[in-house]
N, C-alpha and C positions, 0 to 999 in steps of 0.2 A: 504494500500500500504506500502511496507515494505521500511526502509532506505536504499540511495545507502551505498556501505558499502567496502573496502578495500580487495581486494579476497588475498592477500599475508599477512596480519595479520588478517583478520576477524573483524578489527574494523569498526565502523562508520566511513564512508568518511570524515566528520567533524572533526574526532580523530585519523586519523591515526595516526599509530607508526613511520612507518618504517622510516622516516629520521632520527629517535634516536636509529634504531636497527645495531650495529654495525655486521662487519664479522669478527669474529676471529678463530686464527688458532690451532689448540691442537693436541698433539700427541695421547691424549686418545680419542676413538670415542664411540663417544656417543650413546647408543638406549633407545628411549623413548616410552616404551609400554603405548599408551593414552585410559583408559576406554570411550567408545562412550560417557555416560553420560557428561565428561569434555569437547566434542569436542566446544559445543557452550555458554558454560561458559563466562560471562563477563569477568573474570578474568582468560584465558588460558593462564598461565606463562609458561607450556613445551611448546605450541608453537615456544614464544616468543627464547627460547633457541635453539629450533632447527635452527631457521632464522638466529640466530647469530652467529651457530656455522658452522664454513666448514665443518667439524670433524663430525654431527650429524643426525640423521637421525628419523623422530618423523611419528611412526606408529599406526593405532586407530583400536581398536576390545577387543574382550574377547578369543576368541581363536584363537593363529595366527600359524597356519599350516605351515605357513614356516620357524619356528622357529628354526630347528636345523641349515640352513643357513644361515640366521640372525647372530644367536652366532658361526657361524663356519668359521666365516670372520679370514683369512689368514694373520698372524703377530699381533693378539689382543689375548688378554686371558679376556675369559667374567667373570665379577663380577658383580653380584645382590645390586646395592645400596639399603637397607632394613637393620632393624633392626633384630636381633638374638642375642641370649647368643651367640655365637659362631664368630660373626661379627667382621674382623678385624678392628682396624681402618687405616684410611687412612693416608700412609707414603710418603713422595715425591719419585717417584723414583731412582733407581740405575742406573749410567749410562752403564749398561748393560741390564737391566730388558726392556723387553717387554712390549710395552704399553697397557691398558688395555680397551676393552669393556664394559665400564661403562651402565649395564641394569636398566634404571631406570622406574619404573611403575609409573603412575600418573594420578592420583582421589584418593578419600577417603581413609581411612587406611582402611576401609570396602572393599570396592570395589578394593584395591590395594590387600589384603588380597585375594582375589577371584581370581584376577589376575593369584596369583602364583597357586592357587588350578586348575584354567582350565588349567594351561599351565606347568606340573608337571617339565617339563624341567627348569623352571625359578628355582621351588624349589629348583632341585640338583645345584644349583651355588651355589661357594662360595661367601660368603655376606661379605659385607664391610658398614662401619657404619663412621660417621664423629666423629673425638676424641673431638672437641670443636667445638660446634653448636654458635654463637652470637645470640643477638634477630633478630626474624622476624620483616622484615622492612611491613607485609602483616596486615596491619592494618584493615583491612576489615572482616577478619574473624577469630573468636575464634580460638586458637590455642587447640588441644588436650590435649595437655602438655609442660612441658619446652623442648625447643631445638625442636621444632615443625616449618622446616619451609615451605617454600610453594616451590612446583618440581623446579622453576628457581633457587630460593636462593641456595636448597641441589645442584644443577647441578656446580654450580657457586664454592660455598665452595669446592667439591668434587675436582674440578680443579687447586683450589687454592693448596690444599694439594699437589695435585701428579703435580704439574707443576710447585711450588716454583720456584725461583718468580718471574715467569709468574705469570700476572693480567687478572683477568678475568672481574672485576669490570664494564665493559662498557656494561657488559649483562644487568646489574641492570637500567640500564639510561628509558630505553623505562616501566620496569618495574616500577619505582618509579611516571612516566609519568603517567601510566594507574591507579596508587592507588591516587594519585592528584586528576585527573581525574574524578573519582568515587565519590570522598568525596568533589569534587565542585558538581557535578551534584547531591547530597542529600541534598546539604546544611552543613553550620557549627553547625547550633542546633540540626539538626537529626543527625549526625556523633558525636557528643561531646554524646547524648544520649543515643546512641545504641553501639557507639565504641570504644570514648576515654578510656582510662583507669582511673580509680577515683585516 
């Protein structure tokens, strides 16, 4: 028999979130393309950002058909959050400049990598990259490399930039909750083990 379980964050009823998921408001709207794999992930942090965002809107597939009206949403200019040589970084905006459709994919750089290849439309975006990453507060799992951080954090930073200084910070609260969370339910000797850092 399966745990009753939270149908608006997908956590265990024993853990839910959402009294620590705040609703904030942004000028940038968010779309969060979610590989099915991530949908039932212990750790689904793009969920956790679409809940908290007014502004955002978190969608789950490998080929999403409706995607030239997704990015053809009326007073937004869509930009590919992903790495490239060619990736601007993120500037706060102008107070004339149009705000912008932040497309962000979320699962693996594998699987995010695939993302853009089924859905050739993502590819032609211009991409935008964060100029100063801090550490991953995602203590759970290996980072790929430096400035690696997990879809809520990059969602979060990304906002911080273009919405100076507008705080986005209260996205973090349910997320810092859920990685707690985690590493009581393994314990402090399996977690110092498998994940502290030496």
């Amino acid at each position: 028999m399966s745990r009753a379980r939270c149908e608006r964050c997908l956590r265990p009823a024993g853990h839910c979130l959402c009294p620590l998921i705040p609703r904030l408001s942004s000028r940038t709207r968010v779309l969060v393309l979610q590989h099915p794999s991530e949908v039932n992930h212990a750790l689904n942090t793009a969920r956790l950002a679409a809940l908290g965002l007014s502004n955002a809107e978190l969608r789950v597939g490998e080929v999403f058909e409706d995607l030239p009206e997704l990015l053809g949403r009326p007073g937004y200019q869509p930009h590919l959050l992903f790495p490239a040589d060619a990736a601007q970084p993120l500037r706060a905006y102008s107070p004339s400049q149009e705000p912008m459709l932040l497309v962000v994919p979320d699962g693996t750089w594998r699987k995010a990598r695939k993302l853009l290849h089924l859905n050739p439309l993502l590819a032609q975006l211009p991409r935008v990259t964060l100029e100063a990453t801090p550490a991953s507060r995602y203590r759970l799992r290996k980072a790929p490399g430096p400035g690696a951080l997990s879809t809520l954090e990059a969602i979060v930073e990304a906002l911080q930039a273009l919405e100076a200084p507008a705080s986005f910070e209260p996205l973090l609260r349910p997320f810092d909750a859920l990685i707690e969370g985690q590493i009581a339910a393994m314990g402090a000797e399996t977690y110092q083990r498998n994940h502290a850092k030496p």
